[in-house]
KEKEMI-871802 format. One line per field, with one value per residue (C-alpha): residue number from 1; residue in one letter; x, z, y. Coordinates in pm, 1 decimal, m for minus. Layout:
<recs>
n <- [NUM,...]
res <- [A,...]
u <- [X,...]
w <- [Z,...]
v <- [Y,...]
</recs>
This chain:
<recs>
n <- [1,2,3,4,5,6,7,8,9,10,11,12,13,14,15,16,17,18,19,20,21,22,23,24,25,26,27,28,29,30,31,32,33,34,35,36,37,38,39,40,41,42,43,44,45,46,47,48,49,50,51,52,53,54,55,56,57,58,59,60,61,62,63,64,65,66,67,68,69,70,71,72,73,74,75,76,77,78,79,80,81,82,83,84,85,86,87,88,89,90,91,92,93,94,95,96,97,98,99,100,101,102,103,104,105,106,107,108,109,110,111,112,113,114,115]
res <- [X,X,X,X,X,X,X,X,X,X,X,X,X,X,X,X,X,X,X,X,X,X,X,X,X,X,X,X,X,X,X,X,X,X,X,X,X,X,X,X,X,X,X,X,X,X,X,X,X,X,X,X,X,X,X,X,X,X,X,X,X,X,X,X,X,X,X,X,X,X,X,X,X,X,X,X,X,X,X,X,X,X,X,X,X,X,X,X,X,X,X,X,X,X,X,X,X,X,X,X,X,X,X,X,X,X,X,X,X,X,X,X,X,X,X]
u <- [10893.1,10856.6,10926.3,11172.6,11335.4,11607.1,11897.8,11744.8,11510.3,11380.0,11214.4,11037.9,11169.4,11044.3,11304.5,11277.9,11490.5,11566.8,11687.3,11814.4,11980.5,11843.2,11877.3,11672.2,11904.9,11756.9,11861.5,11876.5,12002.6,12131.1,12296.7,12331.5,12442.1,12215.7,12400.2,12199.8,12378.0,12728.5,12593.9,12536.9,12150.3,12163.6,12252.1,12087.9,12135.0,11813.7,11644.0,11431.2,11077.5,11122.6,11329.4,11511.3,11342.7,11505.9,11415.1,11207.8,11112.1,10972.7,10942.9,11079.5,11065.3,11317.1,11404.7,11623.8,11821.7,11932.1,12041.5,12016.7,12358.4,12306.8,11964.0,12161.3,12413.9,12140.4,11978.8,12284.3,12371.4,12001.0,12020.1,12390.7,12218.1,11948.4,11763.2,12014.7,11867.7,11930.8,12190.0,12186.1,12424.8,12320.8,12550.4,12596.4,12601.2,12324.4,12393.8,12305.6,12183.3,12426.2,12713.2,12958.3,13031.4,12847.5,12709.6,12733.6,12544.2,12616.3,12386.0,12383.3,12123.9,11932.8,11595.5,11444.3,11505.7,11479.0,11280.6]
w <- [11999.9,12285.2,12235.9,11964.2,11894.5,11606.5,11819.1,12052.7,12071.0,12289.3,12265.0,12507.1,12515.6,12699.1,12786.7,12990.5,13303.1,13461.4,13818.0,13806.0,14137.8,14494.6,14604.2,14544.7,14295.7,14479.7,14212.8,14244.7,13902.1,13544.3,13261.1,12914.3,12548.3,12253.8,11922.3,11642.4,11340.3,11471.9,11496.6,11813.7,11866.7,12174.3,12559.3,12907.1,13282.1,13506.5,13804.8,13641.6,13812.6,14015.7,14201.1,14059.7,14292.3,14352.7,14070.6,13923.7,13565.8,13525.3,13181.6,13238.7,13050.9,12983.4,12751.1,12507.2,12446.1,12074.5,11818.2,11521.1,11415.1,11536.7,11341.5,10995.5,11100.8,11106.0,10812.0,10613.9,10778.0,10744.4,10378.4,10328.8,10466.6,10277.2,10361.0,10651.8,10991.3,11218.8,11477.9,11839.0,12133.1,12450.0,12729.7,13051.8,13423.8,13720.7,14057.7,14328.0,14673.1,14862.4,14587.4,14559.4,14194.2,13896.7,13821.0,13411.2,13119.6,12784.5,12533.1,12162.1,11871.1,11559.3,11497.4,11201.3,10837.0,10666.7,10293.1]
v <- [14066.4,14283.4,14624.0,14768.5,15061.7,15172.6,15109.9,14815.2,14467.2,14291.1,13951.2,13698.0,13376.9,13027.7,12786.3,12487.7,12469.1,12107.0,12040.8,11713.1,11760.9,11594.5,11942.3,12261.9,12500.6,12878.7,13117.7,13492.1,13560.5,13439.0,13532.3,13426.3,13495.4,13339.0,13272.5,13180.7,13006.1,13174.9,13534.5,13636.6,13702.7,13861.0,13886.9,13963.2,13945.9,13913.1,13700.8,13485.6,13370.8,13078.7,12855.7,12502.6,12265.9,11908.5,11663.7,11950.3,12113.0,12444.4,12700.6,13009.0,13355.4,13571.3,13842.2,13889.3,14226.4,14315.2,14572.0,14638.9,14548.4,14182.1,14195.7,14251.9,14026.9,13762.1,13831.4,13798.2,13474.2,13340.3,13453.4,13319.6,12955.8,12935.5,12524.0,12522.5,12467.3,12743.5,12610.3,12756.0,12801.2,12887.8,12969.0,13169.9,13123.3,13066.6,13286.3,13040.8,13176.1,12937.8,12958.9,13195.4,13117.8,13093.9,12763.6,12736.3,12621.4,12564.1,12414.8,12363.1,12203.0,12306.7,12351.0,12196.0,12178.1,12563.9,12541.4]
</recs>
């Protein structure tokens, strides 16, 4: 958690970006929605740090904008799913320097076993 207010959250997040590309990917801006367990958790545009070099790998940090609406939303669906693992989606769109359109990403999994 970065900063929080009643009516907005933000959080820090670290995800891995892959370039598995022969060319270098320059971006100058994403955006993307995180759904945890079908709530959504949160959204955000921004221009993360760094460029997707050719063949490359890099963690990047981004934040994550909530409210408090989509907080309760979660708790009742983590309390609802109680030994579930919590299931994510990612999804948005990368603004290429050289592209006119968006070039999209959508990614899905769960993360461990909940006790």
């Amino acid at each position: 958690m970065l900063d929080m207010t009643l009516f907005e959250q933000r959080y820090g997040l670290k995800i891995r970006v892959q370039n598995p590309n022969p060319v270098e990917l320059p971006i100058t801006g994403m955006n993307f929605r995180l759904d945890i367990n079908g709530h959504r958790a949160g959204t955000r545009r921004e221009r993360p740090g760094g460029d997707g070099a050719a063949y490359g790998e890099a963690v990047v940090e981004i934040k994550l904008t909530s409210n408090l609406i989509r907080i309760f939303d979660q708790i009742r669906g983590l309390e609802s799913g109680k030994g579930q693992s919590l299931r994510y989606h990612l999804s948005g769109g990368l603004s290429l320097a050289n592209r006119m359109s968006k070039l999209p990403f959508d990614y899905q999994g769960e993360i461990g076993q909940r006790r």
